[in-house]
Every structure is written in structure tokens, then in C-alpha cells.
C-alpha positions as CSV (number, residue, x, y, z in Angstrom):
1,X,142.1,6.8,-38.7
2,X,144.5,4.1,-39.5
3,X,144.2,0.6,-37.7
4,X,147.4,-1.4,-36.9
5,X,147.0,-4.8,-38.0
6,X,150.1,-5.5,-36.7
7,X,153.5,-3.2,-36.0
8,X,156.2,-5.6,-34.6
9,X,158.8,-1.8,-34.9
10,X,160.3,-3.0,-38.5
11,X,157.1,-4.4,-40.5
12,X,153.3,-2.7,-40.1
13,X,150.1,-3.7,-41.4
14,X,148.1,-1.0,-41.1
15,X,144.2,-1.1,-42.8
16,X,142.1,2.5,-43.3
17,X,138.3,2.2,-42.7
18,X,137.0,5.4,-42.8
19,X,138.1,7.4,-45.7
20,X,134.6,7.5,-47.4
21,X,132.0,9.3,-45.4
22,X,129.2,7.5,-43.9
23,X,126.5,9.9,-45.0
24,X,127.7,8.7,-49.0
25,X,125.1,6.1,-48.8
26,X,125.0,5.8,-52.7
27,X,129.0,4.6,-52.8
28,X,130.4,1.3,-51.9
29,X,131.8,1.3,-48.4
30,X,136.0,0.1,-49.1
31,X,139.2,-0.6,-47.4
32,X,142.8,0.4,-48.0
33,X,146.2,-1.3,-46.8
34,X,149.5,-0.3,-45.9
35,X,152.2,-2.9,-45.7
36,X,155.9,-0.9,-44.3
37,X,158.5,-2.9,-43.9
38,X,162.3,-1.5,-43.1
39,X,161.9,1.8,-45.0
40,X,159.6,0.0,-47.9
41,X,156.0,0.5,-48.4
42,X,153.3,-0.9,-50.6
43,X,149.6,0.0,-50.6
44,X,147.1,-3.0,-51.2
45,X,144.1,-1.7,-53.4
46,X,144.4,2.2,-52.8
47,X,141.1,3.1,-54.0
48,X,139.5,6.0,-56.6
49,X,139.8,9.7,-55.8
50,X,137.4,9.9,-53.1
51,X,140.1,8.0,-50.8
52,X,143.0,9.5,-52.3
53,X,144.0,12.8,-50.1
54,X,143.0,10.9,-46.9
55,X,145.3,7.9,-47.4
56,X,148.1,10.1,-48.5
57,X,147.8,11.9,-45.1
58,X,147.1,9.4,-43.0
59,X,150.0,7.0,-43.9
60,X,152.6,9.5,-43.1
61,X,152.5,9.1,-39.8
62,X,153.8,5.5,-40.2
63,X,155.3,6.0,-44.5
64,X,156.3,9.1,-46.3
65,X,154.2,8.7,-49.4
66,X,157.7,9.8,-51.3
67,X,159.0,6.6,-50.5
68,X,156.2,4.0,-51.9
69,X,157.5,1.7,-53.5
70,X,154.4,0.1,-54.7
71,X,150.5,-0.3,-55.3
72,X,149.1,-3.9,-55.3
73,X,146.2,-4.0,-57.6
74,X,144.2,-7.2,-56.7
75,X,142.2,-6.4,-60.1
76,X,141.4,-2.9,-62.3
77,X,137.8,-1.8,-60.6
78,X,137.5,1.9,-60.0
79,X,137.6,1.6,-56.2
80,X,140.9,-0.6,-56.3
81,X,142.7,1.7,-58.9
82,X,141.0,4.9,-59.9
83,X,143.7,6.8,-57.7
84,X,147.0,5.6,-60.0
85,X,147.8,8.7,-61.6
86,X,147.8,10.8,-58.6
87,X,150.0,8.4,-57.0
88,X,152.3,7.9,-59.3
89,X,152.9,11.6,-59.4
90,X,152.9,11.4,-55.9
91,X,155.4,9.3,-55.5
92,X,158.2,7.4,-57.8
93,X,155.7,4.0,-57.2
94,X,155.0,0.8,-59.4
95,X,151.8,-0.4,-59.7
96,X,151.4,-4.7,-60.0
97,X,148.3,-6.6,-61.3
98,X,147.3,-9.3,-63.6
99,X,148.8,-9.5,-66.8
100,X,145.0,-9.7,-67.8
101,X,144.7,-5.8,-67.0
102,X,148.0,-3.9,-67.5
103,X,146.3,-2.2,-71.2
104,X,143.8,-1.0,-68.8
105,X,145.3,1.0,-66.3
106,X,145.9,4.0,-68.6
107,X,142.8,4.1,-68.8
108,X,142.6,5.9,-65.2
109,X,145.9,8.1,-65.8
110,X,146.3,11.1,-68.6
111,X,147.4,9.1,-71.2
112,X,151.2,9.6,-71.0
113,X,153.0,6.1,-71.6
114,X,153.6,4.7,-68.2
115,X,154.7,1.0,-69.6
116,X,157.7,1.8,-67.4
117,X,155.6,1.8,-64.2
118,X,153.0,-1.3,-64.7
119,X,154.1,-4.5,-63.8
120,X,152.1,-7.4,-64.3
121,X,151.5,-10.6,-62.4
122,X,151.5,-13.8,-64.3
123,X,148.5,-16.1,-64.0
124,X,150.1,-18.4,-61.3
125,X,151.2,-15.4,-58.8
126,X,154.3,-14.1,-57.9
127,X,156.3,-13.4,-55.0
128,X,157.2,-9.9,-54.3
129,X,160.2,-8.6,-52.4
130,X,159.2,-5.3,-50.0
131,X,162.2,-4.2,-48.1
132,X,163.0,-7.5,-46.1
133,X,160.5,-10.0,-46.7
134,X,158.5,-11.1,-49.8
135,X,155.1,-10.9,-50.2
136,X,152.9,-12.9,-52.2
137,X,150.6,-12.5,-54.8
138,X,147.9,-15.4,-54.8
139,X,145.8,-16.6,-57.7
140,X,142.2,-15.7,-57.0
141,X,140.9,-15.4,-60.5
142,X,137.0,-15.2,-60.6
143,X,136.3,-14.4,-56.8
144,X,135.3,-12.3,-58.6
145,X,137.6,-10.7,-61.4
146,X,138.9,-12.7,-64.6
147,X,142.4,-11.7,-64.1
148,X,142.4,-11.6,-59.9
149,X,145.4,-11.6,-57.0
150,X,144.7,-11.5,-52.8
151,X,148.2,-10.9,-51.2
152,X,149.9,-12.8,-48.2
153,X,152.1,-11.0,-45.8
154,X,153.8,-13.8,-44.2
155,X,155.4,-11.6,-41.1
156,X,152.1,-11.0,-39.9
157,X,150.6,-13.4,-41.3
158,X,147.8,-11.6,-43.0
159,X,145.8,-12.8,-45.8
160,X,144.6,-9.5,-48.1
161,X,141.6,-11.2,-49.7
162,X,140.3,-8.4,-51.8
163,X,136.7,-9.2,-52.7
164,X,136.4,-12.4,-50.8
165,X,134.9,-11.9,-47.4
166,X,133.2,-9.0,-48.6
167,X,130.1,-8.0,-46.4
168,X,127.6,-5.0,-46.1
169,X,127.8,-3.2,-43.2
170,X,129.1,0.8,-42.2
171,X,131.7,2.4,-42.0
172,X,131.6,1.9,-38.0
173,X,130.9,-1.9,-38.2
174,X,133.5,-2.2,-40.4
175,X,136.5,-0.8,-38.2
176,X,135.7,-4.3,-35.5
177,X,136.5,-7.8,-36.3
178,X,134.0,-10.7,-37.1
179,X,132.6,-12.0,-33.4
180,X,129.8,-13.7,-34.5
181,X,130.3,-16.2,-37.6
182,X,126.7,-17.0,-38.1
183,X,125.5,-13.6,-37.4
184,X,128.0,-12.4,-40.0
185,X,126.6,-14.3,-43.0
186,X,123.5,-12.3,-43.3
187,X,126.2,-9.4,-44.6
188,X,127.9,-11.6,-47.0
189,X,125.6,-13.7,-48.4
190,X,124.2,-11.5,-50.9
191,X,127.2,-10.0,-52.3
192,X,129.1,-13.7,-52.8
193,X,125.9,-15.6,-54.4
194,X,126.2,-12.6,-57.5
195,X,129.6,-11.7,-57.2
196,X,131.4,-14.8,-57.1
197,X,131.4,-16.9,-59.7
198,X,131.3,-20.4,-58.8
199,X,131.7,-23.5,-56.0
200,X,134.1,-24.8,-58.2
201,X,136.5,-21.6,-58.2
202,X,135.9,-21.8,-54.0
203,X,136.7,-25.1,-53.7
204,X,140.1,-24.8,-55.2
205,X,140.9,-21.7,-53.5
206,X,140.5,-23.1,-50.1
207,X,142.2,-25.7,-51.0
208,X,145.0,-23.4,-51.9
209,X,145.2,-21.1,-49.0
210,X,144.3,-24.2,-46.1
211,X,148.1,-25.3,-45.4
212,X,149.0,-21.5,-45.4
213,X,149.9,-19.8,-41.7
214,X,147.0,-17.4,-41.1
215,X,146.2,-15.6,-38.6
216,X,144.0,-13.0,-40.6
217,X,141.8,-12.8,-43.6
218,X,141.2,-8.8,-44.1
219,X,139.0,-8.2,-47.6
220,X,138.3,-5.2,-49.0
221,X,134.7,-4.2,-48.4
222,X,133.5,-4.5,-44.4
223,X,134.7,-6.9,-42.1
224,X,138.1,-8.6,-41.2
225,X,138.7,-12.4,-39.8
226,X,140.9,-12.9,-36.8
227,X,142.0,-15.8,-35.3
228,X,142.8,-19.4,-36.4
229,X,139.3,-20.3,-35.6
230,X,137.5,-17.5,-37.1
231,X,139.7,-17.8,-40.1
232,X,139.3,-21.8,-40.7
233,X,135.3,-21.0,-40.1
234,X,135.3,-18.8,-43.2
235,X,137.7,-20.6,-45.7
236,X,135.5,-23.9,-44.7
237,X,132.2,-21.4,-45.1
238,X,133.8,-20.4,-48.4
239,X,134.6,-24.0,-49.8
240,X,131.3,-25.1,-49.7
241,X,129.7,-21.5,-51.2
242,X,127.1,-21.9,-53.8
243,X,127.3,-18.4,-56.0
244,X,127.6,-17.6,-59.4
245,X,126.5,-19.5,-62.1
246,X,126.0,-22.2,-59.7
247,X,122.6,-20.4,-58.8
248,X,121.8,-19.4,-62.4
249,X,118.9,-20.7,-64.8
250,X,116.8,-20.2,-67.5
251,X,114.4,-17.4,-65.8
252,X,117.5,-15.2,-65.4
253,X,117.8,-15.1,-69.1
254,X,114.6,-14.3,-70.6
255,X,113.8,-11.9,-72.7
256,X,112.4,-8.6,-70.5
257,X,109.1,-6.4,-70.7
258,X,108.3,-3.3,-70.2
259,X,109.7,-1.3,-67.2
């Protein structure tokens, strides 16, 4: 089932929740995006094969999947990519991510050369043009990948955070916004301190995205931010995030005994 995000009749956001079964306790729980705008689509981190048939059928309500014009790759993990190859026979679609990861992306098609259909993002981002508006590619390196992009739809005003924001929960919990802030950090917590690399990385991230126009922070895994208050409470939450190395020391790189 597809959530609108937003659908003003020309440009729809639309974010798929339940495309891995809840009963699949042993795989990570992930989103996928749709952005449409004027007869041009782009999916935001598609997924692996497990998603891949439901997200073709459910965006063709809204898209036909002929018409994609792109996938936005915020970096090359298995549940953000794995699907290429069946897209891009799918479909006549690009696929854009970091510079850092274009040799990479073979990797999860048959081997055919496809240099004609990756295109990758420089370092500092890059704005992309999508039927009538541009989106934008934001630098995000190391929160958590190397080479790293979240994506800003500035019609709706969406942030697309990939793996920032992350949080544990179901399938179910997942489909509903964040109500309670403080609540919410028990779900998050664990997943920032070890996937996340550092304050420093946090601090000039919020920094970057603070004078943007947000009304929604949507990441990848669980939970979406709505709301100029609930967004400003996580970007301040996120600025002052100990993770990473920051919470690394000797003991965590000793020598190990016997299992």
C-alpha cells in the first residue's frame, strides 16, 4: 500500500512501507520512494529483490514503471540497490549515486556494460532536473556510508534522509509518523551510536540542512518526521549525537577468545 506524502495533481511523494512481510523477522524492515512529477518519475532507494515486484505494481497506479526516468541511490547497500538490473530492464531508467560507488553497481546486474546508465554524483551534490522541478542531491557522507547522498524535494518540501532517522520498529509502526520525540529515541538510539560515524559529521550536517524549508524528514528504515517542530527536534537531536568513533576505545579492539 502506497502512502501519499504529498500529491498537489502534478507532483506526488508517495513512500511504500509494507513491501517486506512482517513475519521476515530475520531481514531489515526498509522504505521505498516515489517522486512523479508532470509525467517524470524517480524512485529514491528502490530496494533488493524482495521489494522489487511489489513496488513495480504498486506505483502504477500513480507511474507506469515504463516511464521511470530514474533510481536515486543514496549509497550501494543491498537493500538500496540490489533491484537495478530488474529495473533497468524494466524500464529505460538511470540510476545516480556517488562517484565513490559507480564500479560497484555491476556488481548487482549480469555483467553486461551499463556505463551508459550509471551516473554519478560528485562529492558536493548535485541538482537534478525531474520533469518540472529539480531535486537535490545533499552530501551526507558518513551518516553512514563513505560515498553518501539524502535527497530534497523542494515542492513538497520533503527531506529523503536515507539512513539518518533510522529507527527499529514494524512494519505497522512504521506506516505513522513520529508523535512522541522522546519516546521515539529508544528506536533510534542503538542503530545511530554504531552506524553513524561521528558528532563531528552530525554537526555539520545540521548545519547544512537548518536554513533549508522542511516540512518532512522521511529516512529509510521506520519512522518519518512531520512538522516544523518535529523536524527542528530531530536535526537539533541529531547535532548533538554522540555515535561512531565518538563512543569507541581500547576494549573494542582487543584481541578476542574463545567463542
Amino acid at each position: 500500500m502506497a502512502v501519499e506524502l504529498y500529491n498537489d495533481g502534478k507532483h506526488v511523494c508517495l513512500a511504500f512501507y509494507d513491501l517486506i512481510d512482517d513475519d521476515q523477522d530475520n531481514v531489515v524492515q526498509s522504505n521505498q520512494f516515489l517522486i512523479a512529477d508532470n509525467g517524470h518519475g524517480a524512485l529514491i532507494d528502490p530496494g533488493g529483490n524482495m521489494t522489487y515486484s511489489g513496488l513495480l505494481m504498486g506505483m502504477q497506479k500513480y507511474f507506469s514503471s515504463r516511464d521511470l526516468d530514474l533510481l536515486l541511490a543514496s549509497h550501494a547497500d543491498p537493500d538500496i540497490i540490489a533491484s537495478v538490473n530488474k529495473w533497468f530492464v524494466a524500464s529505460h531508467c538511470k540510476v545516480m549515486i556517488s562517484n565513490l560507488w559507480i564500479r560497484f553497481v555491476p556488481h548487482f546486474t549480469t555483467g553486461r556494460d551499463i556505463s551508459g546508465r550509471v551516473i554519478g554524483i560528485p562529492d558536493r551534490g548535485a541538482e537534478i532536473p525531474l520533469g518540472n522541478c529539480k531535486l537535490q542531491a545533499l552530501p551526507a557522507h558518513f551518516l553512514h556510508a563513505e560515498g553518501n547522498f539524502q535527497f530534497y524535494d523542494p515542492v513538497s518540501k520533503i527531506l529523503f534522509s536515507g539512513d539518518l532517522g533510522t529507527s527499529i520498529v514494524t512494519q505497522k509502526e512504521a506506516l505513522e509518523p513520529v508523535t512522541d520525540f522522546d519516546a521515539h529515541l529508544l528506536k533510534m538510539q542503538g542503530f545511530h551510536h554504531r552506524y553513524i560515524v561521528s558528532n563531528k559529521i552530525c554537526r555539520y550536517w545540521a548545519a547544512m540542512v537548518r536554513p533549508l524549508d522542511i516540512e518532512m524528514i522521511v529516512p529509510q528504515h521506520g519512522c518519518r518526521f512531520e512538522g516544523k517542530e518535529m523536524v527542528k527536534r530531530f536535526i537539533d537531536w541529531v547535532e548533538g549525537l554522540e555515535c561512531g568513533v565518538d563512543l569507541m576505545n581500547q576494549s573494542d579492539y582487543s584481541l578476542p577468545g574463545l567463542l
